[in-house]
ROSE-4610 file (N, C-alpha, C; in Angstrom, 1 decimal, always signed):
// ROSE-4610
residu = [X/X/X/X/X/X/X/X/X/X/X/X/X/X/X/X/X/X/X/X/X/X/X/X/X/X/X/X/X/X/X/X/X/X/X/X/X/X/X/X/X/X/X/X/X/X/X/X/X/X/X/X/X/X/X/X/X/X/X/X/X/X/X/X/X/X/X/X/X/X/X/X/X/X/X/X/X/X/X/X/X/X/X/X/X/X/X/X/X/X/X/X/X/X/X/X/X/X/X/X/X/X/X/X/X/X/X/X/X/X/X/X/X/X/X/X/X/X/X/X/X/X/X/X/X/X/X/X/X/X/X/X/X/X/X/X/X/X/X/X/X/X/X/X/X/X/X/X/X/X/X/X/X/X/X/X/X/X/X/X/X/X/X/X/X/X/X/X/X/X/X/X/X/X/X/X/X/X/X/X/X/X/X/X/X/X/X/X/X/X/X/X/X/X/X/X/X/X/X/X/X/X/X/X/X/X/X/X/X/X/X/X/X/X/X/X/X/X/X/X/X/X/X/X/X/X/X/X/X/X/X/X/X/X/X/X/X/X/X/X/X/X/X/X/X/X/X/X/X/X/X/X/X/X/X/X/X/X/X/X/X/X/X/X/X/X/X/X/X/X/X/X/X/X/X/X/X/X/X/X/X/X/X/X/X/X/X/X/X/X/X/X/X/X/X/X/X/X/X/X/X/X/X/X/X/X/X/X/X/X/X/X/X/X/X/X/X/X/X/X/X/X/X/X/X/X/X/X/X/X/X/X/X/X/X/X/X/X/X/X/X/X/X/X/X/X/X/X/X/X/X/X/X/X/X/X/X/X/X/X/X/X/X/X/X/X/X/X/X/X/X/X/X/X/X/X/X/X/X/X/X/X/X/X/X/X/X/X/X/X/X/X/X/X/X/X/X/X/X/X/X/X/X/X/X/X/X/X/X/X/X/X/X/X/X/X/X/X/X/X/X/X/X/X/X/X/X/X/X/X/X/X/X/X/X/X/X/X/X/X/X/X/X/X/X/X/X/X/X/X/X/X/X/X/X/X/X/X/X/X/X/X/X/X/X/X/X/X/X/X/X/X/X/X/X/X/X/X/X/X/X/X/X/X/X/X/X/X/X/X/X/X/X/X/X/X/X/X/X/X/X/X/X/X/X/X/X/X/X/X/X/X/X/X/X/X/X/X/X/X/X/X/X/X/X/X/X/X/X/X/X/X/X/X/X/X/X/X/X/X/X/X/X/X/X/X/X/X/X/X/X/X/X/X/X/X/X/X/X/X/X/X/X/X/X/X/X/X/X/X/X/X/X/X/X/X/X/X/X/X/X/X/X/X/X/X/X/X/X/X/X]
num = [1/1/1/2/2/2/3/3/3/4/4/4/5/5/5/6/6/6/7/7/7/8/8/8/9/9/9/10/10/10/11/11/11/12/12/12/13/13/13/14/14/14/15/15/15/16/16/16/17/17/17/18/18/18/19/19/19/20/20/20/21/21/21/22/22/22/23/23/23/24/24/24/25/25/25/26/26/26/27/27/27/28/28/28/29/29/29/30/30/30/31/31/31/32/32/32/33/33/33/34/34/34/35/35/35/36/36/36/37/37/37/38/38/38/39/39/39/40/40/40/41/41/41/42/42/42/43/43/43/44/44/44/45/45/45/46/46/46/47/47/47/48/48/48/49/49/49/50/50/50/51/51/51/52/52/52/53/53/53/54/54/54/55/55/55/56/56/56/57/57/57/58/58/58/59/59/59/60/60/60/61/61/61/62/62/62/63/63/63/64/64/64/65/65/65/66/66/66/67/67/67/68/68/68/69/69/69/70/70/70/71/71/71/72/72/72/73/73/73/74/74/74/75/75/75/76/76/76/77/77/77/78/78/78/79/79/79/80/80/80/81/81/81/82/82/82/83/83/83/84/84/84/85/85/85/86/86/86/87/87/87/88/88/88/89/89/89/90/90/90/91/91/91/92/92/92/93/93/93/94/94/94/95/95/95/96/96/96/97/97/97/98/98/98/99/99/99/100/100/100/101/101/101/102/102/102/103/103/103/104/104/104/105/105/105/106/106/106/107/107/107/108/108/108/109/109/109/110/110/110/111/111/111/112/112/112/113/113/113/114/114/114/115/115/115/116/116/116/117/117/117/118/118/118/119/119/119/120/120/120/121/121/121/122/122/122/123/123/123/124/124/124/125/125/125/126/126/126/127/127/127/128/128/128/129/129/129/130/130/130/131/131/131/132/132/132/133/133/133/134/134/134/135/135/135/136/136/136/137/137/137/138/138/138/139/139/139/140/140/140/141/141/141/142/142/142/143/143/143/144/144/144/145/145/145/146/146/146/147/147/147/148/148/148/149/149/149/150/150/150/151/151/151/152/152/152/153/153/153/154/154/154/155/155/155/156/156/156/157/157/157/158/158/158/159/159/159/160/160/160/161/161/161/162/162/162/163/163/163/164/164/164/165/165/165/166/166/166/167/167/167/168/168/168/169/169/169/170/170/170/171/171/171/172/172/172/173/173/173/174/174/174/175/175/175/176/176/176/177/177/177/178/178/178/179/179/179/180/180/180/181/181/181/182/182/182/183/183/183/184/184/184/185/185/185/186/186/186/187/187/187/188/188/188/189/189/189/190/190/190/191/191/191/192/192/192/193/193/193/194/194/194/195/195/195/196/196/196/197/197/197]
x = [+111.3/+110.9/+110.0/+109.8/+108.7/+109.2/+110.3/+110.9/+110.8/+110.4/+110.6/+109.4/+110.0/+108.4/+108.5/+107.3/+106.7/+106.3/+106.3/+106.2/+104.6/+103.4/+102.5/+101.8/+101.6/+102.1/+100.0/+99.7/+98.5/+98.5/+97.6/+97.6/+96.2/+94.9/+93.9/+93.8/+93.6/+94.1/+93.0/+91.5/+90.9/+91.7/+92.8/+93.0/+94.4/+95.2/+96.1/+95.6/+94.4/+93.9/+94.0/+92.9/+93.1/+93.7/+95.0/+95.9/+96.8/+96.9/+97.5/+96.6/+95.3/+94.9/+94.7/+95.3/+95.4/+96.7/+97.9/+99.2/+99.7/+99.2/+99.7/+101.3/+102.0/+103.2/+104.5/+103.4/+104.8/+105.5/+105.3/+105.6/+104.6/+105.5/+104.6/+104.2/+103.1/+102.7/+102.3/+103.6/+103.1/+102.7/+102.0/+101.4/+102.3/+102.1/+103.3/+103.3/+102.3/+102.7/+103.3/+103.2/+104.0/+105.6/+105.6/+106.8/+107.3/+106.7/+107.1/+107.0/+106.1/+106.4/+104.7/+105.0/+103.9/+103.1/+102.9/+102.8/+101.5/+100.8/+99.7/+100.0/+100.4/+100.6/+99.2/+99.4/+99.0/+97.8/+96.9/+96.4/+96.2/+97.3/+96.9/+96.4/+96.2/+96.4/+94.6/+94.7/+93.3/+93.3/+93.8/+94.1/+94.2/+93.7/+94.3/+95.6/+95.9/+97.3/+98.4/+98.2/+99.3/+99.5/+98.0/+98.0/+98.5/+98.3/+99.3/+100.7/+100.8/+102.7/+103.0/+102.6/+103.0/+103.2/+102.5/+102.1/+103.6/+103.6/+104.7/+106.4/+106.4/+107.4/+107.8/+107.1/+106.8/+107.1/+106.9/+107.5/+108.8/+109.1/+110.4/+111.9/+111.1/+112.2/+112.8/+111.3/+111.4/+112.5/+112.5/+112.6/+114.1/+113.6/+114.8/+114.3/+113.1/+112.6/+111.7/+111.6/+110.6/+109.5/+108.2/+107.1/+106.3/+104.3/+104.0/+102.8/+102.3/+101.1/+100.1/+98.8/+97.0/+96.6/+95.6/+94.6/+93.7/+92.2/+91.1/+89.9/+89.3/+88.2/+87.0/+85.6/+84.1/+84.1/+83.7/+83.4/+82.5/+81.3/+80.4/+79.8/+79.1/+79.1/+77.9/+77.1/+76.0/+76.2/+77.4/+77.8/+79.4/+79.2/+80.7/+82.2/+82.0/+82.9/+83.0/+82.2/+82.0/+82.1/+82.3/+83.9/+84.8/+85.3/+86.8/+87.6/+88.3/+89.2/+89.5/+87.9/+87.6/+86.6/+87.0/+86.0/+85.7/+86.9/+87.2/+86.9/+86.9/+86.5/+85.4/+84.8/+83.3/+82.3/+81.9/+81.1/+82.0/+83.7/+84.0/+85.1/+86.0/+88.0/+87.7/+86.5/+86.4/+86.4/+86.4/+86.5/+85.1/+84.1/+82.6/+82.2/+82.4/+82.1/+80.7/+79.7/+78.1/+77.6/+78.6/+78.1/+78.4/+79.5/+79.9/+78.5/+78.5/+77.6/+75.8/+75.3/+74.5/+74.5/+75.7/+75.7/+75.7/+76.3/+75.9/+75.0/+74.2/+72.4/+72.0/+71.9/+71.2/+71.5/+72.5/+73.0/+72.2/+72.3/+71.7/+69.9/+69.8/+68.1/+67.4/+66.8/+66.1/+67.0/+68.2/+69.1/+68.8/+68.1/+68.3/+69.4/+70.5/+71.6/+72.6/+72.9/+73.4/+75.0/+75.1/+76.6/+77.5/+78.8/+79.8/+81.2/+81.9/+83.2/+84.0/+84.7/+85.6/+87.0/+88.2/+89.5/+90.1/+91.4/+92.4/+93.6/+94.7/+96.0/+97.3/+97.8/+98.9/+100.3/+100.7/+102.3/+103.4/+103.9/+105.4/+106.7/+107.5/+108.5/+109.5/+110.4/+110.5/+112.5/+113.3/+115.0/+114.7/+114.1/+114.0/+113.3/+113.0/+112.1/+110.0/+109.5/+108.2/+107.7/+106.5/+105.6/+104.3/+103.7/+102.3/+101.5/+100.3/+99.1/+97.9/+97.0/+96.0/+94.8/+93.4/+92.6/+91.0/+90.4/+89.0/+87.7/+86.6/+85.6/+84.1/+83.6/+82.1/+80.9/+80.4/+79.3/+77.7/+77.3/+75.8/+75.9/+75.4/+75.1/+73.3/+73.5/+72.4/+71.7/+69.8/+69.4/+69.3/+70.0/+69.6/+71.0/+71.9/+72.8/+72.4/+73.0/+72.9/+74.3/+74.5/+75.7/+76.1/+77.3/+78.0/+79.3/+80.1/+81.2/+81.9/+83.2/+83.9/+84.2/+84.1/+84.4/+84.0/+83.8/+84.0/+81.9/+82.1/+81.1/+80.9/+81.4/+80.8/+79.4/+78.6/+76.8/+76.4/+76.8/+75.8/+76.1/+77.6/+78.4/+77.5/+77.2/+77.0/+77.8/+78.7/+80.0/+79.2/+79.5/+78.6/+79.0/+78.0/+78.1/+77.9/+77.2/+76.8/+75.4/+75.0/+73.3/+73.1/+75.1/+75.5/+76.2/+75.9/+76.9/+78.2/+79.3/+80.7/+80.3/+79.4/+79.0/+78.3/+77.4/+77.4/+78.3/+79.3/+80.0/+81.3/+81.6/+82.8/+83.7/+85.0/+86.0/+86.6/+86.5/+87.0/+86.0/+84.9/+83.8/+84.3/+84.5/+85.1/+86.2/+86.9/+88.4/+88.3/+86.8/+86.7/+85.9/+85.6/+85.1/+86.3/+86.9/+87.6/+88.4/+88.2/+89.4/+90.7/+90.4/+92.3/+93.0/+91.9/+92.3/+93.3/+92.3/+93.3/+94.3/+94.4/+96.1/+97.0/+95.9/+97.2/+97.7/+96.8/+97.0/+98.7/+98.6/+99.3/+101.0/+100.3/+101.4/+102.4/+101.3/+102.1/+102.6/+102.1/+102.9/+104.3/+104.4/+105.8/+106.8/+106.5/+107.2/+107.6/+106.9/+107.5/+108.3/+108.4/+108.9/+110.2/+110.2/+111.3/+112.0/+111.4/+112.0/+113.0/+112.1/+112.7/+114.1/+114.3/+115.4/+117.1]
y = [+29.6/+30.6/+31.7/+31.6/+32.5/+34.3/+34.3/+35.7/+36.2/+35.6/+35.9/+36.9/+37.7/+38.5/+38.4/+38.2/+38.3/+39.3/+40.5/+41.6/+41.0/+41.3/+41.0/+42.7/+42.6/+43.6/+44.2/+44.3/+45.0/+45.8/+46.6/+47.9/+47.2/+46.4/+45.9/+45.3/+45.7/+45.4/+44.3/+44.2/+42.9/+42.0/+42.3/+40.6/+40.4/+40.9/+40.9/+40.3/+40.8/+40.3/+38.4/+38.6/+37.1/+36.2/+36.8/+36.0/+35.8/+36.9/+36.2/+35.4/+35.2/+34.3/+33.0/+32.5/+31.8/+31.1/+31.8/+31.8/+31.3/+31.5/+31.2/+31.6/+30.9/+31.4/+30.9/+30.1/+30.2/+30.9/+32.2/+33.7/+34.9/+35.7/+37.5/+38.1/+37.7/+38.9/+40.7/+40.9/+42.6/+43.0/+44.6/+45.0/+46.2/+46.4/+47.8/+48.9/+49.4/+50.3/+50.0/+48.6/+48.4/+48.2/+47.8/+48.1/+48.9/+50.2/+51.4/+51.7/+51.3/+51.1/+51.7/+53.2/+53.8/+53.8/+52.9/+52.8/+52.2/+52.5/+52.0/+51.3/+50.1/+49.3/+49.0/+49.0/+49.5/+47.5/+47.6/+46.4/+46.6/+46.5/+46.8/+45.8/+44.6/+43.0/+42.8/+42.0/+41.8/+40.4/+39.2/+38.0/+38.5/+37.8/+38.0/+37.8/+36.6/+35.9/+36.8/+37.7/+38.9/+40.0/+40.6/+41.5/+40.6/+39.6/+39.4/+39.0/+39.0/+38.7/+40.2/+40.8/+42.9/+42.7/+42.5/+43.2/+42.3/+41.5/+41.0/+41.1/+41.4/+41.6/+43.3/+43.9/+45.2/+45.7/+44.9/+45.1/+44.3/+43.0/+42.9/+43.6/+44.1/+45.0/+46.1/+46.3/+47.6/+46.8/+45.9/+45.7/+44.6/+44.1/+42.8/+41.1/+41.6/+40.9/+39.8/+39.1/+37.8/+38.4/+38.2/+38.9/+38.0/+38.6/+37.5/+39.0/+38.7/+39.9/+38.7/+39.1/+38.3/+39.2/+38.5/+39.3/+38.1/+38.7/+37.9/+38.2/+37.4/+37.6/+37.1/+37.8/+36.9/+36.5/+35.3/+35.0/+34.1/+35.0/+34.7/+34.0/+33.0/+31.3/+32.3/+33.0/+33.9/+34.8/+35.4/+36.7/+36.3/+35.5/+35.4/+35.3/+35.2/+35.3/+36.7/+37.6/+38.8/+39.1/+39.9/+40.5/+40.7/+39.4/+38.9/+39.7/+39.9/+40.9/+42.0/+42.5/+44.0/+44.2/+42.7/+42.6/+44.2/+45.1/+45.5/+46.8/+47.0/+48.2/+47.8/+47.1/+46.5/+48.2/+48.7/+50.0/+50.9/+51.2/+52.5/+52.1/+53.3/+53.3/+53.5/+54.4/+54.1/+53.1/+51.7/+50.6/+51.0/+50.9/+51.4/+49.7/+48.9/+47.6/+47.8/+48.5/+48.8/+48.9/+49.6/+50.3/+48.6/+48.4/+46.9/+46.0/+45.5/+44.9/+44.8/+46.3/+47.0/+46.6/+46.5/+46.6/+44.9/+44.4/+42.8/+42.3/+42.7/+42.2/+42.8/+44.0/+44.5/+43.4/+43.5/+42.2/+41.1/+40.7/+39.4/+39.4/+40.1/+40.2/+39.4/+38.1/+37.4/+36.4/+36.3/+34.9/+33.5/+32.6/+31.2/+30.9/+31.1/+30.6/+31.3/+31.0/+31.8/+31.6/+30.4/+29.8/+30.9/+31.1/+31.8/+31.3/+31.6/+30.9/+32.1/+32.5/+33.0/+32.6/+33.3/+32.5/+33.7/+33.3/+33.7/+33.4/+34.1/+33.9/+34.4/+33.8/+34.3/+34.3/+35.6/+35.3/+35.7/+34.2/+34.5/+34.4/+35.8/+36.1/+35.6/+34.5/+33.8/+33.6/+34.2/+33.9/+34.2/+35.3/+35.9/+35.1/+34.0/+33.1/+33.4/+33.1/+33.5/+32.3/+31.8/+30.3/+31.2/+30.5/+30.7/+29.6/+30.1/+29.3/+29.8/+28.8/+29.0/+28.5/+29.4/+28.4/+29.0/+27.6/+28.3/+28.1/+28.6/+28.1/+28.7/+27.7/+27.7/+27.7/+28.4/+28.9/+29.3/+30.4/+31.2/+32.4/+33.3/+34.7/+34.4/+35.5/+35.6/+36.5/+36.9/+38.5/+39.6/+39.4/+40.4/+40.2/+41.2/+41.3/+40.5/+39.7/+39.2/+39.2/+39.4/+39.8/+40.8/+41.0/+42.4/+42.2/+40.6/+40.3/+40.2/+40.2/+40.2/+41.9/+41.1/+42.9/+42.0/+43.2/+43.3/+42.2/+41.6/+41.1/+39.4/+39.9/+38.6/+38.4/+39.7/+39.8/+39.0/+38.8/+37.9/+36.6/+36.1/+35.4/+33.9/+32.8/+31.7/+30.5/+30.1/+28.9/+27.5/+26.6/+25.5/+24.5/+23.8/+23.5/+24.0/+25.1/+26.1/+26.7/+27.3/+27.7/+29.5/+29.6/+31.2/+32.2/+33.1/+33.9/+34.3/+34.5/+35.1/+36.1/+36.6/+38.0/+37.6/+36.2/+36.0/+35.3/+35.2/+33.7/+34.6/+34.5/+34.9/+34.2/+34.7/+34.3/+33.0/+32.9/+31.2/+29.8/+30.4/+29.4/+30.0/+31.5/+31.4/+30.9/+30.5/+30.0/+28.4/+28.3/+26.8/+26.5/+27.2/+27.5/+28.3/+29.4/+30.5/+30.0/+30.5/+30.7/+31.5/+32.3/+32.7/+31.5/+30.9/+30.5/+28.8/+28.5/+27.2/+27.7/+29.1/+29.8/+29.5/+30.3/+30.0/+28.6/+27.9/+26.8/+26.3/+26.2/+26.2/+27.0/+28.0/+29.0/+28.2/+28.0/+28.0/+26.6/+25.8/+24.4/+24.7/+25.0/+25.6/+26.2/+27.3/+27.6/+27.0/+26.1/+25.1/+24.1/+23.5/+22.9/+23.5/+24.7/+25.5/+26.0/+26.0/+25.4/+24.3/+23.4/+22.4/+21.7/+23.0/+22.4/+23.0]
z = [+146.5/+145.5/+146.1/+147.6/+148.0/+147.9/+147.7/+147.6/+146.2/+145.4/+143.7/+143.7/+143.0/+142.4/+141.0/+140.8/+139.1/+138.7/+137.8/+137.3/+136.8/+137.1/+136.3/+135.7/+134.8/+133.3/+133.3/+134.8/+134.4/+135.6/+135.9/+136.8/+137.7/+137.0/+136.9/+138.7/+140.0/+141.2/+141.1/+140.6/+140.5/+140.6/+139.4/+138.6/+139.8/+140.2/+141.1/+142.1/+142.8/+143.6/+143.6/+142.3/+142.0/+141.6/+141.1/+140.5/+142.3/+142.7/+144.1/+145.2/+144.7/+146.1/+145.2/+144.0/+142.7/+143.2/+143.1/+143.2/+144.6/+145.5/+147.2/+147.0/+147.8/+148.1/+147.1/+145.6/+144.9/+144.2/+144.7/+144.0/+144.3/+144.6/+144.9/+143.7/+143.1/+141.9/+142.4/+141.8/+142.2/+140.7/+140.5/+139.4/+139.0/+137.9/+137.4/+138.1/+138.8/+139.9/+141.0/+141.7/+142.7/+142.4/+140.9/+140.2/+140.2/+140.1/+139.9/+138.6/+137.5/+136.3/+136.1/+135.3/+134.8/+133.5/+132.5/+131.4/+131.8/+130.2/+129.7/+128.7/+128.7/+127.4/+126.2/+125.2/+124.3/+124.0/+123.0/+122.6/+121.4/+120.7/+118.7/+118.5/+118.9/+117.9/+117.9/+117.0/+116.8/+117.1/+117.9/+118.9/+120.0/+120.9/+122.6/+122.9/+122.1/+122.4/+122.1/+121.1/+120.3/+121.5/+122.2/+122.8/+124.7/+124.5/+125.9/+125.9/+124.5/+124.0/+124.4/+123.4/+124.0/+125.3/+126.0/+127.9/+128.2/+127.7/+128.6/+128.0/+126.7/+125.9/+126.2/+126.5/+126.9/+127.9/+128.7/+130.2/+130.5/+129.8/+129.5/+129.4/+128.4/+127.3/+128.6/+129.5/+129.9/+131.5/+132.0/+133.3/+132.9/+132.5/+132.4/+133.0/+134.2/+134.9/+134.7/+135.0/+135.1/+134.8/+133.9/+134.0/+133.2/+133.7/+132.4/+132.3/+131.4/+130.6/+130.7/+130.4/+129.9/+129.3/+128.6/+128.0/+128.1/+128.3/+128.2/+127.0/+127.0/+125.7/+126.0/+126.1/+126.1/+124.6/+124.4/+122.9/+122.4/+122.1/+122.4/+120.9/+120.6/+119.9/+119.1/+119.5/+118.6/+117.6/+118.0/+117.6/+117.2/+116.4/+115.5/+116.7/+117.8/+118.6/+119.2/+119.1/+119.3/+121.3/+122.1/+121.9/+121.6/+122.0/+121.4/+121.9/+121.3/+121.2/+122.0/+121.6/+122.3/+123.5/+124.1/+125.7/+126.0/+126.7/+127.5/+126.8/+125.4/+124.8/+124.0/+124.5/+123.3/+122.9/+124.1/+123.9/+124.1/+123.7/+123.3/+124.1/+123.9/+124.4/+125.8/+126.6/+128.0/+129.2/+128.1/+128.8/+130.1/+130.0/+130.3/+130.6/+131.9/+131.7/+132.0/+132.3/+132.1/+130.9/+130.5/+128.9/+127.8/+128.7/+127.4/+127.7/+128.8/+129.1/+128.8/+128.3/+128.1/+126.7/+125.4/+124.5/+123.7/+124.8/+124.9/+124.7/+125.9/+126.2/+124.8/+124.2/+122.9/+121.8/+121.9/+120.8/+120.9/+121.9/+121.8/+122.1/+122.3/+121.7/+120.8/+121.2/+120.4/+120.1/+120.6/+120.6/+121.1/+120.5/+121.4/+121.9/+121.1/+121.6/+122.5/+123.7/+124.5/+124.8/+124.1/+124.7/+124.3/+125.2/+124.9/+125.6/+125.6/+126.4/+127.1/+128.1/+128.6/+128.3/+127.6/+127.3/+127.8/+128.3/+128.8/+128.7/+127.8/+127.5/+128.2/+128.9/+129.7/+129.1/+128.7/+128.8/+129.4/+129.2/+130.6/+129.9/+130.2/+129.9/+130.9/+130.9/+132.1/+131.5/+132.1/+131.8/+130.4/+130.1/+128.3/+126.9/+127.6/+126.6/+127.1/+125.8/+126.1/+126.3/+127.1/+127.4/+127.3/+126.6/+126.5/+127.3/+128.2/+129.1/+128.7/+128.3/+128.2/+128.9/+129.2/+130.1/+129.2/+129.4/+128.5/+129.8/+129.9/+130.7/+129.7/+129.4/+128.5/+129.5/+129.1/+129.3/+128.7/+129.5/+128.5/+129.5/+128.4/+128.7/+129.1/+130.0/+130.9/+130.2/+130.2/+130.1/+130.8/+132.1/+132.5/+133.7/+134.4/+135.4/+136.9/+137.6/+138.8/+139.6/+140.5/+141.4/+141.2/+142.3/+142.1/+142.8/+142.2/+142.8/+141.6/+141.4/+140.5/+139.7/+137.8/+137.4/+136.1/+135.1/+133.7/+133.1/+132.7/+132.2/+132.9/+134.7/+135.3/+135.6/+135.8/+136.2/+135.2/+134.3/+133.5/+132.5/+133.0/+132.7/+133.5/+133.2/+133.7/+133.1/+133.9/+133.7/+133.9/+132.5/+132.7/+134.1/+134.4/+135.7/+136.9/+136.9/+138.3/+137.8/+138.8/+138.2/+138.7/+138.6/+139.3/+138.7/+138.4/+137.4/+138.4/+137.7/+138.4/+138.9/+138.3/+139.5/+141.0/+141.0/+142.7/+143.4/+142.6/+143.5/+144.2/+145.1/+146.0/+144.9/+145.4/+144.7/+144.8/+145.8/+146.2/+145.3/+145.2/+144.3/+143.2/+142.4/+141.1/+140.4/+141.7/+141.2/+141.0/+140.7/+140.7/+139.3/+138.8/+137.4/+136.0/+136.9/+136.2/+135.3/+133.8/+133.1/+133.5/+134.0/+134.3/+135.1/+136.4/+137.3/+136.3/+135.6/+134.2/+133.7/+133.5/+132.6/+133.8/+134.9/+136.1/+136.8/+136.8/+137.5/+135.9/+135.0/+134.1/+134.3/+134.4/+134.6/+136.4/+137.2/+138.5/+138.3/+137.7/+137.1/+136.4/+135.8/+135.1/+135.7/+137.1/+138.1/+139.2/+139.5/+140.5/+140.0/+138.4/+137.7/+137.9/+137.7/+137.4/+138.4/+139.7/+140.7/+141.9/+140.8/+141.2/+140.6/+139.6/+138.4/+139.2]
């Protein structure tokens, strides 16, 4: 299977990054521009799960190809589950992960409670049928930003069991906590199954 490529349905070279040092050699994840594929896929749904069915139903339609979409969500146990949805657009359509983060910390101003979870929904468009993967990692939001590894709202993300936000840990220590890294470990389970068939 090392010659397969998987269409993965984001432009996002972080998550590429990660999803291929996730992945090893049971498949090449390239991203829509290495695809050749210029689109901005759209996030109408007000679920994660809806908006990573699109990414990959969407790139389907468009390719014919094997492909899977994600969508992730901070959701945070104080704030009604608050991102959710609109991690990525929390402080505005700029996708501004300073500004989200900025807008976070305000929120929670005077919160005891800090727990929040990280979820991540993968879907794989796989011989035209959908499989859904999912991976959760619980945590607490921090007050104030530490590291400057990762992306999006890791400076101040703390995964229970560590005493380090995703923003200090190299990747190799985040792939040991990470929610994507549970969608994927899922996802790469199902492809070597499916290999072996």
């Amino acid at each position: 299977m090392e010659n397969n490529q998987l269409i993965f349905a984001s432009n996002n070279q972080h998550k590429v990054e990660e999803i291929n040092s996730i992945i090893g050699n049971v498949c090449k994840v390239i991203s829509l521009k290495e695809a050749g594929i210029d689109i901005d896929i759209p996030e109408p749904y007000d679920t994660i799960e809806a908006n990573a069915s699109e990414k990959s139903k969407t790139i389907f339609a468009l390719t014919g190809k094997n492909c899977f979409g994600d969508d992730t969500g901070l959701e945070v146990d104080a704030l009604n589950g608050e991102p959710g949805v609109k991690s990525a657009r929390y402080a505005g359509e700029e996708k501004n992960f300073s500004a989200n983060i900025n807008k976070l910390l305000f929120k929670m101003k005077g919160f005891q409670n800090r727990s929040a979870q990280f979820k991540t929904i993968i879907s794989l468009m796989w011989n035209g049928e959908e499989h859904i993967f999912e991976g959760i990692t619980r945590g607490k939001i921090i007050d104030e930003r530490r590291g400057t590894n990762g992306f999006g709202y890791d400076p101040v993300f703390i995964p229970d069991g560590s005493d380090k936000t995703f923003g200090e840990m190299e990747l190799s220590e985040k792939n040991l906590y990470s929610h994507r890294r549970k969608a994927m470990d899922k996802l790469i389970e199902f492809l070597i199954s499916e290999a072996k068939r």
